[in-house]
mmCIF file of the protein (N, C-alpha, C, O) and its ligand, coordinates in Angstrom:
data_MODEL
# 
_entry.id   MODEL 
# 
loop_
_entity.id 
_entity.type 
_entity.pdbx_number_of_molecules 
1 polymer     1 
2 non-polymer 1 
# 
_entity_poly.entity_id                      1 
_entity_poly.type                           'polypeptide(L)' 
_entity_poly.nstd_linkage                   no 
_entity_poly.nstd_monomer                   no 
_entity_poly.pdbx_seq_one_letter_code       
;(UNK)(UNK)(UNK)(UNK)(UNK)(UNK)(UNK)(UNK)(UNK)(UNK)(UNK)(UNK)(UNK)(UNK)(UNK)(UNK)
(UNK)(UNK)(UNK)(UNK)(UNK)(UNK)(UNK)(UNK)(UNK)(UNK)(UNK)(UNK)(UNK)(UNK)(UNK)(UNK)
(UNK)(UNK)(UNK)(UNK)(UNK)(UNK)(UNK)(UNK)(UNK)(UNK)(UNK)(UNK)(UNK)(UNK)(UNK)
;
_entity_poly.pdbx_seq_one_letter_code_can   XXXXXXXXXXXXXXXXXXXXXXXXXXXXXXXXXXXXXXXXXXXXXXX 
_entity_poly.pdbx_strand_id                 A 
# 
loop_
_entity_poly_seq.entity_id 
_entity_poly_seq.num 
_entity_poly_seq.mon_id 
_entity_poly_seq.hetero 
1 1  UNK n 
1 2  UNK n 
1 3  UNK n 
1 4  UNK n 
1 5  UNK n 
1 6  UNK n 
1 7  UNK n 
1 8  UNK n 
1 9  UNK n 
1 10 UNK n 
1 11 UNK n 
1 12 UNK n 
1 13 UNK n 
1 14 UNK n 
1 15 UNK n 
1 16 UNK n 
1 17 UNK n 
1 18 UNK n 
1 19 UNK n 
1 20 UNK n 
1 21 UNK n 
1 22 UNK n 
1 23 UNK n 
1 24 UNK n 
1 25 UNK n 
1 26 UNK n 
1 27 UNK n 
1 28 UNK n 
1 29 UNK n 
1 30 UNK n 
1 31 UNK n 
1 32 UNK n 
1 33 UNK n 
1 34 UNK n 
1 35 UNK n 
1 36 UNK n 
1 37 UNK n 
1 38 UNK n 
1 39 UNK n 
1 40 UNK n 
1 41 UNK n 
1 42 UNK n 
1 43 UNK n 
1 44 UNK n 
1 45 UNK n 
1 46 UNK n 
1 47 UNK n 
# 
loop_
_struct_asym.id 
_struct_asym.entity_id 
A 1 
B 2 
# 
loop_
_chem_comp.id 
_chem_comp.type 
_chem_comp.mon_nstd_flag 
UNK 'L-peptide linking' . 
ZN  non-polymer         . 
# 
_pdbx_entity_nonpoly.entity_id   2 
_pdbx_entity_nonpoly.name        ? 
_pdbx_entity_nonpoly.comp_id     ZN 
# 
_pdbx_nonpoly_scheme.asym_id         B 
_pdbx_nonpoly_scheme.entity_id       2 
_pdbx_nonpoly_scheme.mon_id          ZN 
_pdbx_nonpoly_scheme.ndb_seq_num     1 
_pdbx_nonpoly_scheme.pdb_seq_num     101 
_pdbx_nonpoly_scheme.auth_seq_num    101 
_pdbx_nonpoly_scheme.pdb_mon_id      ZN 
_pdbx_nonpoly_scheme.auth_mon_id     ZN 
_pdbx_nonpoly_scheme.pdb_strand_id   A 
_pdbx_nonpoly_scheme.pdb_ins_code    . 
# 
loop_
_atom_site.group_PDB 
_atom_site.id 
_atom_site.type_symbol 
_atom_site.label_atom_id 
_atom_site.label_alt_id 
_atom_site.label_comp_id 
_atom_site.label_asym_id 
_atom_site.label_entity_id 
_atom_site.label_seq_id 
_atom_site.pdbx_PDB_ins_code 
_atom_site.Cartn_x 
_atom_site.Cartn_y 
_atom_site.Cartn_z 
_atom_site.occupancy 
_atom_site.B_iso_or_equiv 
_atom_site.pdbx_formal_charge 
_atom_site.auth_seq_id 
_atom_site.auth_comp_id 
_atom_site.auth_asym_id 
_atom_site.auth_atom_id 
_atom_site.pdbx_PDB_model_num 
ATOM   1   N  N  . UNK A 1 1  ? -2.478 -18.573 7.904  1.00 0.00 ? 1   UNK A N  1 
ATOM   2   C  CA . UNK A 1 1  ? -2.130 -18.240 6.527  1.00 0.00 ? 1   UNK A CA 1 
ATOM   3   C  C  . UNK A 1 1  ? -1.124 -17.102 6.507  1.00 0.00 ? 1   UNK A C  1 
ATOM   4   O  O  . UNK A 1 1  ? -1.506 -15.993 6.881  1.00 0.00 ? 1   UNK A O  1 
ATOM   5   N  N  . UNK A 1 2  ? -0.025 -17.257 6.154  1.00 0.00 ? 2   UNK A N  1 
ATOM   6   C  CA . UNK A 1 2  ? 1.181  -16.503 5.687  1.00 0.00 ? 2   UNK A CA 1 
ATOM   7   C  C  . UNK A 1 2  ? 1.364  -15.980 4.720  1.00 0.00 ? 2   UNK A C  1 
ATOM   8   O  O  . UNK A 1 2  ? 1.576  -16.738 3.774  1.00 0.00 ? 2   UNK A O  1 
ATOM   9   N  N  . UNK A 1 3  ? 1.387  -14.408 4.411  1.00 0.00 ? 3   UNK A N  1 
ATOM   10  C  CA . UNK A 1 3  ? 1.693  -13.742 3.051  1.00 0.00 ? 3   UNK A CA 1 
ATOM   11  C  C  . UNK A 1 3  ? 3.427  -12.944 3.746  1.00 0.00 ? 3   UNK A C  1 
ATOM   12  O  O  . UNK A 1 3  ? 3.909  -12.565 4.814  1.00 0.00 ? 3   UNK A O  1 
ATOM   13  N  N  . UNK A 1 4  ? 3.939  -13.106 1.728  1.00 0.00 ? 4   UNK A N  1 
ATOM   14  C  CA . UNK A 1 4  ? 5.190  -12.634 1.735  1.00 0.00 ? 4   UNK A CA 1 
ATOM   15  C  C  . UNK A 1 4  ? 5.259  -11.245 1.646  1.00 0.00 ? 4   UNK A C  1 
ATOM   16  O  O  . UNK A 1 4  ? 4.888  -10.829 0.548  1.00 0.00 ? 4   UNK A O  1 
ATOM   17  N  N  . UNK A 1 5  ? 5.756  -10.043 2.762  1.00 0.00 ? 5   UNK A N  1 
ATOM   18  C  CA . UNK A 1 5  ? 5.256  -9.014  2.057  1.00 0.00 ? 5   UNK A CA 1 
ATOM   19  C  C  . UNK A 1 5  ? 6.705  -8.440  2.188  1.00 0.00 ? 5   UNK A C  1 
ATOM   20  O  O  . UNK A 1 5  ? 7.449  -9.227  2.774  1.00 0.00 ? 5   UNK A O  1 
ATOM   21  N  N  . UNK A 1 6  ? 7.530  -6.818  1.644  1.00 0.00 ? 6   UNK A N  1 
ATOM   22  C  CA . UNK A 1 6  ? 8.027  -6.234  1.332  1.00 0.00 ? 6   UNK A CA 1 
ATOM   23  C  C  . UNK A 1 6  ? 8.267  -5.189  2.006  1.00 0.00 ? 6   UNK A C  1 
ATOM   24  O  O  . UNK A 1 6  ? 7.594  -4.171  1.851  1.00 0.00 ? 6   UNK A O  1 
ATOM   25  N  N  . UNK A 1 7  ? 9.409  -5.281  2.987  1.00 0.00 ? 7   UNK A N  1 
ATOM   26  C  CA . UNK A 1 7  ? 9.458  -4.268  3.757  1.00 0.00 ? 7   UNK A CA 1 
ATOM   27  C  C  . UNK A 1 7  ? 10.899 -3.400  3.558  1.00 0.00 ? 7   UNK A C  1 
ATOM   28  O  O  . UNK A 1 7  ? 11.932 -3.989  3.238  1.00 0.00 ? 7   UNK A O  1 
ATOM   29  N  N  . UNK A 1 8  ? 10.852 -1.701  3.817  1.00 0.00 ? 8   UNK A N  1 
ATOM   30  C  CA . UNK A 1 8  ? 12.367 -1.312  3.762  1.00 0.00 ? 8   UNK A CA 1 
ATOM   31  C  C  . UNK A 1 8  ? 12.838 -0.583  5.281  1.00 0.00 ? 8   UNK A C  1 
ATOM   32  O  O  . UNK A 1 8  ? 12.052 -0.164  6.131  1.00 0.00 ? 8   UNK A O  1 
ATOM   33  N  N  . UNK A 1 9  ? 14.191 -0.566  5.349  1.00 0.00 ? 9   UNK A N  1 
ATOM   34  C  CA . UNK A 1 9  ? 14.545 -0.479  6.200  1.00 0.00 ? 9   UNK A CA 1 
ATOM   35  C  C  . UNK A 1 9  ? 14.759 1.495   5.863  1.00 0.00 ? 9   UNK A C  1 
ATOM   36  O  O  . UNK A 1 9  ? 15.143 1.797   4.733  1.00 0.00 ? 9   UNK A O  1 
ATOM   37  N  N  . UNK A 1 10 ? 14.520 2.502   6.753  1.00 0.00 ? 10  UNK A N  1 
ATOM   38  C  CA . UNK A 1 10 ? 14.390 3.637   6.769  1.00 0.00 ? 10  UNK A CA 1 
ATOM   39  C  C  . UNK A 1 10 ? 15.917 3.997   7.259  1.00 0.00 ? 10  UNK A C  1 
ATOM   40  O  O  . UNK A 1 10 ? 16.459 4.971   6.737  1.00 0.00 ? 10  UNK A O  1 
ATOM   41  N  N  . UNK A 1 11 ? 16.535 3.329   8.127  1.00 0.00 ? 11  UNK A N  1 
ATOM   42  C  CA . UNK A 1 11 ? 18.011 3.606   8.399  1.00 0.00 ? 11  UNK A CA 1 
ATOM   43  C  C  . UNK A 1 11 ? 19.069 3.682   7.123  1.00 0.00 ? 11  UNK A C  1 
ATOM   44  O  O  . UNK A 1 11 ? 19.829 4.593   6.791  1.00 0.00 ? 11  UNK A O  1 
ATOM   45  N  N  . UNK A 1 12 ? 18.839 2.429   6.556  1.00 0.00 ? 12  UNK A N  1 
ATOM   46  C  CA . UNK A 1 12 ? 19.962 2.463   5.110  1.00 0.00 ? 12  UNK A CA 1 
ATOM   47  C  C  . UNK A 1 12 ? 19.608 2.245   4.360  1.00 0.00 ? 12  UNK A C  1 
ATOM   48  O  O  . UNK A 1 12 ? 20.547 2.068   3.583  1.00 0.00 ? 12  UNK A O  1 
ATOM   49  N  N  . UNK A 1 13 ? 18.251 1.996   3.637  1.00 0.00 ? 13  UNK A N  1 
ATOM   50  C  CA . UNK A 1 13 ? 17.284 1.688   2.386  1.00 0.00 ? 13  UNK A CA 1 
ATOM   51  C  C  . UNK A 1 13 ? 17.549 0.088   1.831  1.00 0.00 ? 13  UNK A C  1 
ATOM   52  O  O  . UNK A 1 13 ? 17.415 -0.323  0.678  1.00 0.00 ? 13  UNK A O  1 
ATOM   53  N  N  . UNK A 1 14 ? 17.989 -0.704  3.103  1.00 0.00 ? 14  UNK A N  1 
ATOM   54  C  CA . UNK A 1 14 ? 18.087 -2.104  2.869  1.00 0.00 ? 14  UNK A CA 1 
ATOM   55  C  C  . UNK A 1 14 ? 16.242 -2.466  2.430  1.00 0.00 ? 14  UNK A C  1 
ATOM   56  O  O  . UNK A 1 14 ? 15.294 -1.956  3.028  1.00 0.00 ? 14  UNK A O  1 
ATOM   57  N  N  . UNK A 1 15 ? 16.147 -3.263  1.487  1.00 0.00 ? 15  UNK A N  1 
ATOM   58  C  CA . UNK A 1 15 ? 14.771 -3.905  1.203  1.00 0.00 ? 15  UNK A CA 1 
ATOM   59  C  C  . UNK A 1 15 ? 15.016 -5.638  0.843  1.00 0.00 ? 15  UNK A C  1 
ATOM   60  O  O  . UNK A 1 15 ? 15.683 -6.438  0.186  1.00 0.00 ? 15  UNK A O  1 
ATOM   61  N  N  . UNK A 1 16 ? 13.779 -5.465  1.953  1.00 0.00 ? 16  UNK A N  1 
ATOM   62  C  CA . UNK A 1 16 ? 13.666 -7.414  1.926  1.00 0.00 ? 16  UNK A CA 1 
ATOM   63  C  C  . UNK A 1 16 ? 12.031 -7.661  2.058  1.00 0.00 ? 16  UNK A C  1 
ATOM   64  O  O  . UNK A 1 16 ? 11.101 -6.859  2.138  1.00 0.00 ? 16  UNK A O  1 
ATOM   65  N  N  . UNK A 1 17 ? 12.084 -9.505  2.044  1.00 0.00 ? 17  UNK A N  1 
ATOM   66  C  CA . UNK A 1 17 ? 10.888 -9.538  1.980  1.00 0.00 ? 17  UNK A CA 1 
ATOM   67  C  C  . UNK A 1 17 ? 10.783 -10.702 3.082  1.00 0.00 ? 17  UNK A C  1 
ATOM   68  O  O  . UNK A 1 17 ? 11.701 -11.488 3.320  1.00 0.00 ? 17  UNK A O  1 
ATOM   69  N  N  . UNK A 1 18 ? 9.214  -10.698 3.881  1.00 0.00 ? 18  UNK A N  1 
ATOM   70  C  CA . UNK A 1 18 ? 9.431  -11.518 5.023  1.00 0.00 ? 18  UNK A CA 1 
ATOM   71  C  C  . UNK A 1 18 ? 8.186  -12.135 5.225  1.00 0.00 ? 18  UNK A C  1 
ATOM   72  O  O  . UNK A 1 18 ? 7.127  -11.600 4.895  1.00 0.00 ? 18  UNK A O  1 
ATOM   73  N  N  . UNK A 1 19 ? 8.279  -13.345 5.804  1.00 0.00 ? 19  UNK A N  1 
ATOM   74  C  CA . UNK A 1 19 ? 6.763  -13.787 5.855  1.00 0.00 ? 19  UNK A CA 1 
ATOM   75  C  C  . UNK A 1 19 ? 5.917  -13.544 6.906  1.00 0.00 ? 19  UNK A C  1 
ATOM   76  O  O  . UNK A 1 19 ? 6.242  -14.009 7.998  1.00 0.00 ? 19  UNK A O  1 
ATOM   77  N  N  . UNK A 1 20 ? 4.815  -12.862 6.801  1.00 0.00 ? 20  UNK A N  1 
ATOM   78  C  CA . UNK A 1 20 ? 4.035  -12.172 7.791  1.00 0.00 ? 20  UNK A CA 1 
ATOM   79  C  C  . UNK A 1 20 ? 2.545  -13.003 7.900  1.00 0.00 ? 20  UNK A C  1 
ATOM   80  O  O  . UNK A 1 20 ? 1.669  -13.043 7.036  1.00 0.00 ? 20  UNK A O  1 
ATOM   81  N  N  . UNK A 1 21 ? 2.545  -13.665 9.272  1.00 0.00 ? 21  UNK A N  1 
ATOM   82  C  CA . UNK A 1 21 ? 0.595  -14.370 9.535  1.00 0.00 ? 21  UNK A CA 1 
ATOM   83  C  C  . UNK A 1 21 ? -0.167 -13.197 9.009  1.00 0.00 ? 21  UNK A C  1 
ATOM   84  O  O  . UNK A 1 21 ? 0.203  -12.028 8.907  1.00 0.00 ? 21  UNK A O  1 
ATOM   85  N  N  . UNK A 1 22 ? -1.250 -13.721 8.712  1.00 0.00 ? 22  UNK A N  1 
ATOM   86  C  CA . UNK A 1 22 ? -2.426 -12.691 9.317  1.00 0.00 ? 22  UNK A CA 1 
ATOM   87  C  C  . UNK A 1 22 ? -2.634 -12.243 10.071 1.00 0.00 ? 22  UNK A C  1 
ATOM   88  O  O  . UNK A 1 22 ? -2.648 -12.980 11.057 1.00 0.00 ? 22  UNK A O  1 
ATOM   89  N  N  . UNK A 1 23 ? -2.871 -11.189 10.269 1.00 0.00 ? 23  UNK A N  1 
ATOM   90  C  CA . UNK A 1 23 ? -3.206 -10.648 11.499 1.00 0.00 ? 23  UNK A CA 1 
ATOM   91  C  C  . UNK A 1 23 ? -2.031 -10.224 12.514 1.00 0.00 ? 23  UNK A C  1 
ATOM   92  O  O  . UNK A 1 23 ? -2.188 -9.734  13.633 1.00 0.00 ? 23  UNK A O  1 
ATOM   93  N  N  . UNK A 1 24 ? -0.924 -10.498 11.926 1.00 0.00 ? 24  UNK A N  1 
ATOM   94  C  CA . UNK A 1 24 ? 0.005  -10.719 13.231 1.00 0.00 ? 24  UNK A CA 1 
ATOM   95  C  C  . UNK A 1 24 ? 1.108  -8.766  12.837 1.00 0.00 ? 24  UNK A C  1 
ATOM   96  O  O  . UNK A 1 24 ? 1.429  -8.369  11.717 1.00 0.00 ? 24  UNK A O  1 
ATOM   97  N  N  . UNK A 1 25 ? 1.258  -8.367  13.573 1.00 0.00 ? 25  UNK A N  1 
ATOM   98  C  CA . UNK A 1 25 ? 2.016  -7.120  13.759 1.00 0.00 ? 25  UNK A CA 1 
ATOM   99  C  C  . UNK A 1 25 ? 3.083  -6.735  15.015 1.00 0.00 ? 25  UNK A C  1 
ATOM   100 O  O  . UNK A 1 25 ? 2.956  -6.085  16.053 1.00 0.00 ? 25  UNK A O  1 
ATOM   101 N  N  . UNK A 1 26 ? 3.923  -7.287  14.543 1.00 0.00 ? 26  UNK A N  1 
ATOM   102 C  CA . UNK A 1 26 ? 4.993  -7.484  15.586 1.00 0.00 ? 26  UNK A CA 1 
ATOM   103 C  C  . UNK A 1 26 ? 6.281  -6.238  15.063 1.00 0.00 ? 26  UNK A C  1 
ATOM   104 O  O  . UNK A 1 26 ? 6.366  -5.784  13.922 1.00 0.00 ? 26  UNK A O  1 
ATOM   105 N  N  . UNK A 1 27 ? 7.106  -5.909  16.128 1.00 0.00 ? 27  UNK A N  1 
ATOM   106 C  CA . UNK A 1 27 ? 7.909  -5.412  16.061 1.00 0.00 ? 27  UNK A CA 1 
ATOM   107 C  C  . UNK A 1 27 ? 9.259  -5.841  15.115 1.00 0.00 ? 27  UNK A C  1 
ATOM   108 O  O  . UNK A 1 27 ? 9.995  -6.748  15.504 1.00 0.00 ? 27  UNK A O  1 
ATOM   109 N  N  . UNK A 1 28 ? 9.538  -5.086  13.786 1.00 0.00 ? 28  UNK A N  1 
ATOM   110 C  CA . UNK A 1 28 ? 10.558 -5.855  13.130 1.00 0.00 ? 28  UNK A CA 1 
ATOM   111 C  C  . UNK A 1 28 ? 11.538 -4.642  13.256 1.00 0.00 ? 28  UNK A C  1 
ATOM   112 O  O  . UNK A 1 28 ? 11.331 -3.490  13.637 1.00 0.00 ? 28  UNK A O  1 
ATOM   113 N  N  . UNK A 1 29 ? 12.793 -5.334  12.767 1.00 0.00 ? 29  UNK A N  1 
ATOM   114 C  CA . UNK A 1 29 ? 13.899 -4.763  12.627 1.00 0.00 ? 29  UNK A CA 1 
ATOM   115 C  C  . UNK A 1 29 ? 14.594 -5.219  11.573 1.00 0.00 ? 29  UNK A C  1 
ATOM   116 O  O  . UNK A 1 29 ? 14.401 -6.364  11.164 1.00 0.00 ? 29  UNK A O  1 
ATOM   117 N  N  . UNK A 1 30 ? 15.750 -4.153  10.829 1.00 0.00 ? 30  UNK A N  1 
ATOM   118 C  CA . UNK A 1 30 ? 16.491 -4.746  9.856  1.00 0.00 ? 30  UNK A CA 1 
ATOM   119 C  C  . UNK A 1 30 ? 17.421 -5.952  9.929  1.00 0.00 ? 30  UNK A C  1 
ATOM   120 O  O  . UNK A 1 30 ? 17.877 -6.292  11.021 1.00 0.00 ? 30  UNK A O  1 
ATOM   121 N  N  . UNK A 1 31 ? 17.724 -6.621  8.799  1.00 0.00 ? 31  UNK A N  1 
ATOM   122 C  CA . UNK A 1 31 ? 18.310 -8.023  8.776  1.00 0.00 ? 31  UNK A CA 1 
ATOM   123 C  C  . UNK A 1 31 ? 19.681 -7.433  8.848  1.00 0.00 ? 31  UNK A C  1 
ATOM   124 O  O  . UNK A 1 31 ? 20.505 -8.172  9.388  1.00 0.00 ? 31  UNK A O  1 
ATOM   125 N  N  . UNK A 1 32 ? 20.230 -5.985  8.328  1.00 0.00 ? 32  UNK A N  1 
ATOM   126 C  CA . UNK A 1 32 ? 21.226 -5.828  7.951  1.00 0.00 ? 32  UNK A CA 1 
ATOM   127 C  C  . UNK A 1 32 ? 21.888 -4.749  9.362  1.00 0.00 ? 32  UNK A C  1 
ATOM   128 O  O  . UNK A 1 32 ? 22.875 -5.021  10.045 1.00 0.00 ? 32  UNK A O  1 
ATOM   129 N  N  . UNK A 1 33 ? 20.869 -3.331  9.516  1.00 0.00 ? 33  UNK A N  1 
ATOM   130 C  CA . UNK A 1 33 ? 21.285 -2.883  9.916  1.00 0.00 ? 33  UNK A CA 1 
ATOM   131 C  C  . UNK A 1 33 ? 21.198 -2.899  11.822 1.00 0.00 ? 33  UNK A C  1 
ATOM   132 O  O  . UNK A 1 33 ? 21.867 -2.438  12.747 1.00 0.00 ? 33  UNK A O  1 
ATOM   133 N  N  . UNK A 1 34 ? 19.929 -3.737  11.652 1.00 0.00 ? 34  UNK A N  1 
ATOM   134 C  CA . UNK A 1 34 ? 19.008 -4.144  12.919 1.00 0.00 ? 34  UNK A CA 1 
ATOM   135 C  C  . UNK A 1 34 ? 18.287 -2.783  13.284 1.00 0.00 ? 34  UNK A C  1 
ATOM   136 O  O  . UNK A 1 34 ? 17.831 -2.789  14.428 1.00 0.00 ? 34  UNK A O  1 
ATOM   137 N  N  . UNK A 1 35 ? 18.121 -1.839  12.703 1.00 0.00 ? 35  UNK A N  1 
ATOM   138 C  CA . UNK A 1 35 ? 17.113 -0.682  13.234 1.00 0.00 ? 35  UNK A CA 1 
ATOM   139 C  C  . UNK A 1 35 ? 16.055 -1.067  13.453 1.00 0.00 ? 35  UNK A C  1 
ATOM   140 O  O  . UNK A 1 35 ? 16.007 -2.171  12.911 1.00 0.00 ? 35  UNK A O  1 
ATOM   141 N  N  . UNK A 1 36 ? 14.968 -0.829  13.998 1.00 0.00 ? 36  UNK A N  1 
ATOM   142 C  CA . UNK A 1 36 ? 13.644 -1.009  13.984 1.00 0.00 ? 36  UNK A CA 1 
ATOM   143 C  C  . UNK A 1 36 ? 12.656 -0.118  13.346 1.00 0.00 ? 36  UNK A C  1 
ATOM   144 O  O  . UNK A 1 36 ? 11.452 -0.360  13.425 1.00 0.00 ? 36  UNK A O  1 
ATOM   145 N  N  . UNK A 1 37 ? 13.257 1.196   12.537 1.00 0.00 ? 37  UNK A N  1 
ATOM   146 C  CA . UNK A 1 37 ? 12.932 1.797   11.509 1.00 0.00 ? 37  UNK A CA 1 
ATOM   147 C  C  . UNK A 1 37 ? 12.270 1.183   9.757  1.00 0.00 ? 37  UNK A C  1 
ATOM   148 O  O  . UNK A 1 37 ? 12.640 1.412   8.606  1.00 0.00 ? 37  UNK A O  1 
ATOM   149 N  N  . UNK A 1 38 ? 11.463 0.574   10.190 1.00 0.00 ? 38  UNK A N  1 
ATOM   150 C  CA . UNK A 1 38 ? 11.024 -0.586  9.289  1.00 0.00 ? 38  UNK A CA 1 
ATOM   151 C  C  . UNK A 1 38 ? 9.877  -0.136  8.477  1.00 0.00 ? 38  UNK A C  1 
ATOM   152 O  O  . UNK A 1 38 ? 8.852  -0.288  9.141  1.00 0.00 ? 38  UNK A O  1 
ATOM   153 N  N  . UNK A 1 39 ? 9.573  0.478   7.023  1.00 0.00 ? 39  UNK A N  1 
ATOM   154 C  CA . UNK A 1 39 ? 8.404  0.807   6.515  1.00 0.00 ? 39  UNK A CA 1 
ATOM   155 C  C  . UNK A 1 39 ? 8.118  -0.407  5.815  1.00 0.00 ? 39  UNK A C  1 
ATOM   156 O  O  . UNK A 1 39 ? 8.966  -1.077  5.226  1.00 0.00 ? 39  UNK A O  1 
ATOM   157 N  N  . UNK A 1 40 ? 6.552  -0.745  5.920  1.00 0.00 ? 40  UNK A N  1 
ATOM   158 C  CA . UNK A 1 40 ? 5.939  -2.066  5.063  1.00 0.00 ? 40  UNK A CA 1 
ATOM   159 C  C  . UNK A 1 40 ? 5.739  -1.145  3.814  1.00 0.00 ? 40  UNK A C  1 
ATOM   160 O  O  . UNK A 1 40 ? 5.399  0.037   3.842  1.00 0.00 ? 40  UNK A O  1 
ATOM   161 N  N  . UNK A 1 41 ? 6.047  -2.001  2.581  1.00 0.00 ? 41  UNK A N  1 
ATOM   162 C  CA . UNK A 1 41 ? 5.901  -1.245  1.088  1.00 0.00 ? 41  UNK A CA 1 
ATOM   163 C  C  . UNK A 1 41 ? 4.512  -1.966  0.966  1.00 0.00 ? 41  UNK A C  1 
ATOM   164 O  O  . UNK A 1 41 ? 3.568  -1.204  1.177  1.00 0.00 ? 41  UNK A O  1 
ATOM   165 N  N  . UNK A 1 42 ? 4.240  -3.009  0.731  1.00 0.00 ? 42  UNK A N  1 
ATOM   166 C  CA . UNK A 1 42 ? 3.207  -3.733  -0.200 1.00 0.00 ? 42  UNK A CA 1 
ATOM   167 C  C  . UNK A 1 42 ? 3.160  -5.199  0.194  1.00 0.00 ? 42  UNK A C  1 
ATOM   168 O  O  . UNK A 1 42 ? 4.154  -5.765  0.648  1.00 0.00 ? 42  UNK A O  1 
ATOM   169 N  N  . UNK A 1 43 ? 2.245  -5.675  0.053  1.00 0.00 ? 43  UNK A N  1 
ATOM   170 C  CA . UNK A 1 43 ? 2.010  -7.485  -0.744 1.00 0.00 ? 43  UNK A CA 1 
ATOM   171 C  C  . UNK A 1 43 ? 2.872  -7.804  -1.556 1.00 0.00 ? 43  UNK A C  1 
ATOM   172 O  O  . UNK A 1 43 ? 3.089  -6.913  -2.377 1.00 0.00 ? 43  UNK A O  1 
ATOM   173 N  N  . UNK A 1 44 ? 3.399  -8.608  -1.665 1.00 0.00 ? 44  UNK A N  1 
ATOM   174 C  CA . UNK A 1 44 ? 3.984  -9.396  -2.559 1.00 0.00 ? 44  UNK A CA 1 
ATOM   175 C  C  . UNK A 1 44 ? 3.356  -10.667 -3.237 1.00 0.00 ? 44  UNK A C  1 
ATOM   176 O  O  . UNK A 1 44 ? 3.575  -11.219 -4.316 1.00 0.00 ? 44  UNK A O  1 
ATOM   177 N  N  . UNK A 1 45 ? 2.771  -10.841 -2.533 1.00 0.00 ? 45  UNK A N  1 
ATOM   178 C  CA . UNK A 1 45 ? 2.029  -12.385 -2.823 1.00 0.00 ? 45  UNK A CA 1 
ATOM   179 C  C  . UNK A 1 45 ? 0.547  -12.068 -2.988 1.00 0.00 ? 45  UNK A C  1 
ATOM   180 O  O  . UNK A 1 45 ? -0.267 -12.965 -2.770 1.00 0.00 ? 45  UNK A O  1 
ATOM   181 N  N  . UNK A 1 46 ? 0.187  -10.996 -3.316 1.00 0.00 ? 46  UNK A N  1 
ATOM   182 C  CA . UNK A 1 46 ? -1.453 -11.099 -3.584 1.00 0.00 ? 46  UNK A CA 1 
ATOM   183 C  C  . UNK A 1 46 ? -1.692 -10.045 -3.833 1.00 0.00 ? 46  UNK A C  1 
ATOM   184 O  O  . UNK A 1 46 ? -1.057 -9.161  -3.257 1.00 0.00 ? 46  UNK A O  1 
ATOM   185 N  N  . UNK A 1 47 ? -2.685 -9.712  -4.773 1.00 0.00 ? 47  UNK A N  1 
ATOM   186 C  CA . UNK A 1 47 ? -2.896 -8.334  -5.680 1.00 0.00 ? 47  UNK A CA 1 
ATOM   187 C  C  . UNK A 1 47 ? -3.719 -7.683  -4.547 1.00 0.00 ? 47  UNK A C  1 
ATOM   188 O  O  . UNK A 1 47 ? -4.173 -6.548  -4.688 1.00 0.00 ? 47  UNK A O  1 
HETATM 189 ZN ZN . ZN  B 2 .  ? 18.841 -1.236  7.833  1.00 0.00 2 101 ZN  A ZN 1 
# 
């Protein structure tokens, strides 16, 4: 099961949203800037 959640990038304040398993915590990086400076904001898909 896949939720959409909301992540920003801490290098240039790029914000996107990406689909994340359960359970799963992997190393991301920006789409834009490719940092790996990546803060998760929230859920998107579920209160
Ligand atoms: Zn970035």
């Amino acid at each position: 099961m896949a939720t959409t959640e909301t992540f920003r990038c801490m290098m240039c304040g790029h914000e996107y949203q990406e689909r994340v398993e359960r359970g799963e915590d992997k190393e991301r990086s920006c789409p834009k800037c490719r940092s790996n400076s990546i803060r998760h904001l929230k859920n998107a898909g579920k209160k």
